[in-house]
C-alpha positions as CSV (number, residue, x, y, z in Angstrom):
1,X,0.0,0.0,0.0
2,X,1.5,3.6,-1.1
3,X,-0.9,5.7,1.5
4,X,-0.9,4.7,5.4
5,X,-3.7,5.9,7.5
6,X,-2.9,7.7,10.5
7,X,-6.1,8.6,12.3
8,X,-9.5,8.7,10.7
9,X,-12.5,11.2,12.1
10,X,-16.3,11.1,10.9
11,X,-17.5,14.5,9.8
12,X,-20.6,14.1,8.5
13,X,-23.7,11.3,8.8
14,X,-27.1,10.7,7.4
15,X,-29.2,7.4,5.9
16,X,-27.1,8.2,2.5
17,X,-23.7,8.4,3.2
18,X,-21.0,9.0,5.5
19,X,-18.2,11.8,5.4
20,X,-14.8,11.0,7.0
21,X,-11.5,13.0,6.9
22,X,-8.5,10.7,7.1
23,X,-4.9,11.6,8.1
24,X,-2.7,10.4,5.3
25,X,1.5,9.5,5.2
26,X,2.2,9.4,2.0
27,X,4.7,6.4,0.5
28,X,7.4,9.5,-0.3
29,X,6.7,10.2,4.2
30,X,5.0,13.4,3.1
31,X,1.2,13.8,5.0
32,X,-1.9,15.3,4.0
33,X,-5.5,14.9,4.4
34,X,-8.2,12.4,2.5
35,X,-11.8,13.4,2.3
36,X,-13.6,10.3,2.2
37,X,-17.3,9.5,1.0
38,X,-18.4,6.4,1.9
39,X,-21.9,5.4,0.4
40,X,-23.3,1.4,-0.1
41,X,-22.7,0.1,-3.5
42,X,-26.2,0.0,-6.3
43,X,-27.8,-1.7,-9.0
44,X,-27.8,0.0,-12.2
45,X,-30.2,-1.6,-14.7
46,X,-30.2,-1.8,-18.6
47,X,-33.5,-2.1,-19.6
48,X,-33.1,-3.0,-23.4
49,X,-35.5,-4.7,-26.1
50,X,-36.2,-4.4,-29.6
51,X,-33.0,-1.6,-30.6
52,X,-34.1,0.6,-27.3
53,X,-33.6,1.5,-24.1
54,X,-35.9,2.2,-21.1
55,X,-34.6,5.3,-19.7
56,X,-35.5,7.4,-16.4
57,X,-35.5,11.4,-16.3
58,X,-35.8,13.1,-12.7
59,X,-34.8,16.2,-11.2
60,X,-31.5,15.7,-9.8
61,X,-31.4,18.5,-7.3
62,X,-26.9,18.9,-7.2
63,X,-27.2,19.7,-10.6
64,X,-30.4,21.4,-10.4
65,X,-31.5,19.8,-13.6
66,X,-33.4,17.2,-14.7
67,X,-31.6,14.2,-17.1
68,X,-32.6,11.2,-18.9
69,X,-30.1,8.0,-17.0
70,X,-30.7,3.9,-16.3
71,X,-32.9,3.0,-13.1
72,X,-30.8,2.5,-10.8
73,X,-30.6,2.7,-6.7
74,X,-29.7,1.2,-3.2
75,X,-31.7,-0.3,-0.5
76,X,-30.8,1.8,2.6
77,X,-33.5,-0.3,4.7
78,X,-32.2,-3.5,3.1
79,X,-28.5,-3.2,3.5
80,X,-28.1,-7.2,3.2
81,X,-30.5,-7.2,0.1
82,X,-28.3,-8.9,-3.2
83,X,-27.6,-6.8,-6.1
84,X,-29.4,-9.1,-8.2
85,X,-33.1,-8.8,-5.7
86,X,-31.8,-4.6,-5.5
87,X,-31.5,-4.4,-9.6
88,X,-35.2,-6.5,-10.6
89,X,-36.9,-4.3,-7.4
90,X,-35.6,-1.0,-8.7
91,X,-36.3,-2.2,-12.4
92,X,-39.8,-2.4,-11.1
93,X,-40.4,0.6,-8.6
94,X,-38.7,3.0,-11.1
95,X,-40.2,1.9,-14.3
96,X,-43.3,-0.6,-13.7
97,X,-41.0,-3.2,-15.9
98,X,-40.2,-6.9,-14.7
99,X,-37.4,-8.8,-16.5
100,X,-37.5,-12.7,-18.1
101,X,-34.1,-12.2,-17.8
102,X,-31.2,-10.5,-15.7
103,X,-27.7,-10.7,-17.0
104,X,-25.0,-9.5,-14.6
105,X,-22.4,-7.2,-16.8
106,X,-20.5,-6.9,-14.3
107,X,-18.9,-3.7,-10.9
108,X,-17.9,-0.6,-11.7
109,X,-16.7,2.1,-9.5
110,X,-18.3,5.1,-9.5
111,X,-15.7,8.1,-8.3
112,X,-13.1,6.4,-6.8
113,X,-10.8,9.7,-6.2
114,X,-12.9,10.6,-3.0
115,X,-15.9,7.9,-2.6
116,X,-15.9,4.5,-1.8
117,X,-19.4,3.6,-4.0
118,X,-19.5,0.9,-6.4
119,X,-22.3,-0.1,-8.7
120,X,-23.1,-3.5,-10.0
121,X,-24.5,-3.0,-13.6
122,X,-27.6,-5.7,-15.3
123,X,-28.8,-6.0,-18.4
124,X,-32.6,-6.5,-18.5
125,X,-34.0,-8.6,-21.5
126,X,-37.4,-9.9,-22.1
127,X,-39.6,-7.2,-20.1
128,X,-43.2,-7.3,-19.4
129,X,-44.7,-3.7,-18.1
130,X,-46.6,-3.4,-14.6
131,X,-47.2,-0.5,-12.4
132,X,-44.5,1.8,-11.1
133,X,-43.8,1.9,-7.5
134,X,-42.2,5.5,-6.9
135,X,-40.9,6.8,-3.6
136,X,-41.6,10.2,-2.4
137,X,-37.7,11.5,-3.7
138,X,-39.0,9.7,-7.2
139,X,-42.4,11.2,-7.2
140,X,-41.2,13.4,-10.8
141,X,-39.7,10.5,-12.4
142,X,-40.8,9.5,-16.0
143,X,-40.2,6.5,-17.8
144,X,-39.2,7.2,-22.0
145,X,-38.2,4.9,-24.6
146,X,-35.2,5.7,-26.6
147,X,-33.3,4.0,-29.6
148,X,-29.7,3.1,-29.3
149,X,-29.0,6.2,-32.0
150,X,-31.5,8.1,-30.0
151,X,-29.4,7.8,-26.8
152,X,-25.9,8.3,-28.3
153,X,-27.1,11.7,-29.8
154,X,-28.8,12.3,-26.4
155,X,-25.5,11.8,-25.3
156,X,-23.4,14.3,-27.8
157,X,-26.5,16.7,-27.0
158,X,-25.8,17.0,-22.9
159,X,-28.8,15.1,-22.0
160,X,-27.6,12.4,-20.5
161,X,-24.7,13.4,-18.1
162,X,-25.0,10.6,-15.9
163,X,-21.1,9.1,-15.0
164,X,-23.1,5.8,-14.1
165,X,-25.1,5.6,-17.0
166,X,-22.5,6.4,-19.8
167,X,-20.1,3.7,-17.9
168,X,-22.8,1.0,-17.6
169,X,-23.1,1.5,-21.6
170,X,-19.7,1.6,-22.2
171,X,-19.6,-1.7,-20.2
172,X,-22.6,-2.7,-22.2
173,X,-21.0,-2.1,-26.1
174,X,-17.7,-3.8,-24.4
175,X,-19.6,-7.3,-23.1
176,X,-22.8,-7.9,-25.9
177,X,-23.4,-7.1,-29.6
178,X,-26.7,-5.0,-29.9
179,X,-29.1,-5.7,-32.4
């Protein structure tokens, strides 16, 4: 290991996440500080038949703007939950769709410079539609269908920023063909 911890203090608490500030030695001896942010890994989910996409647009209020991304979330009441039961329940809540089939693509890390947050990425094939069950922090989400062209171009255009989203499709193109 290059860094050595030297003392470790929380900062910062809440159902999310937790912020720590970590007293670093450098491999070189120099010191300095680490801000940590340490958050439970998610499901991201591909939902993808016939040449499209199932994507979600919310207001993401950091950004204070609204973009089209894949479902995707964590359990914070069901820390013990498996990504696979996490992926098909937020499939479901966030977009009303269930999947025949779940293919696991595969763990990605999400910003590894300053948070500790990983995300497990599916692919979701064979979908049959069903109610969505939104949380009160979803209540604005909508559900649209996109094209594989149509979300490349959404990507040149700015709207889809997500870092999770254009990774889980870059892990996507990398892993399967699409039709």
């Amino acid at each position: 290991m290059s860094i050595k911890t030297l003392s470790s203090r929380e900062v910062y608490r809440n159902r999310w996440m937790t912020v720590r500030e970590d007293a670093i030695e450098r491999q070189d001896g120099s010191h300095g500080i680490y801000g940590v942010v340490s958050k439970p890994d998610f499901a991201l989910i591909i939902p993808y038949e016939g040449g499209a996409f199932h994507l979600v647009e919310q207001y993401r209020y950091p950004v204070q703007g609204r973009y089209l991304e894949f479902p995707q979330g964590m359990w914070e009441e069901h820390k013990d939950a498996s990504p696979e039961t996490v992926a098909a329940g937020e499939l479901q809540e966030e977009t009303g769709l269930v999947a025949r089939r779940m293919t696991y693509l595969g763990h990605v890390f999400n910003a590894p410079g300053y948070s500790t947050q990983g995300m497990h990425v599916f692919l979701a094939e064979e979908l049959s539609a069903g109610p969505q069950q939104l949380s009160p922090e979803e209540s604005d989400l909508v559900c649209t269908r996109v094209t594989v062209e149509q979300f490349e171009q959404f990507v040149l255009e700015g709207r889809i920023k997500d870092a999770s989203t254009l990774a889980a499709y870059s892990l996507l193109r990398m892993k399967k063909r699409l039709l």
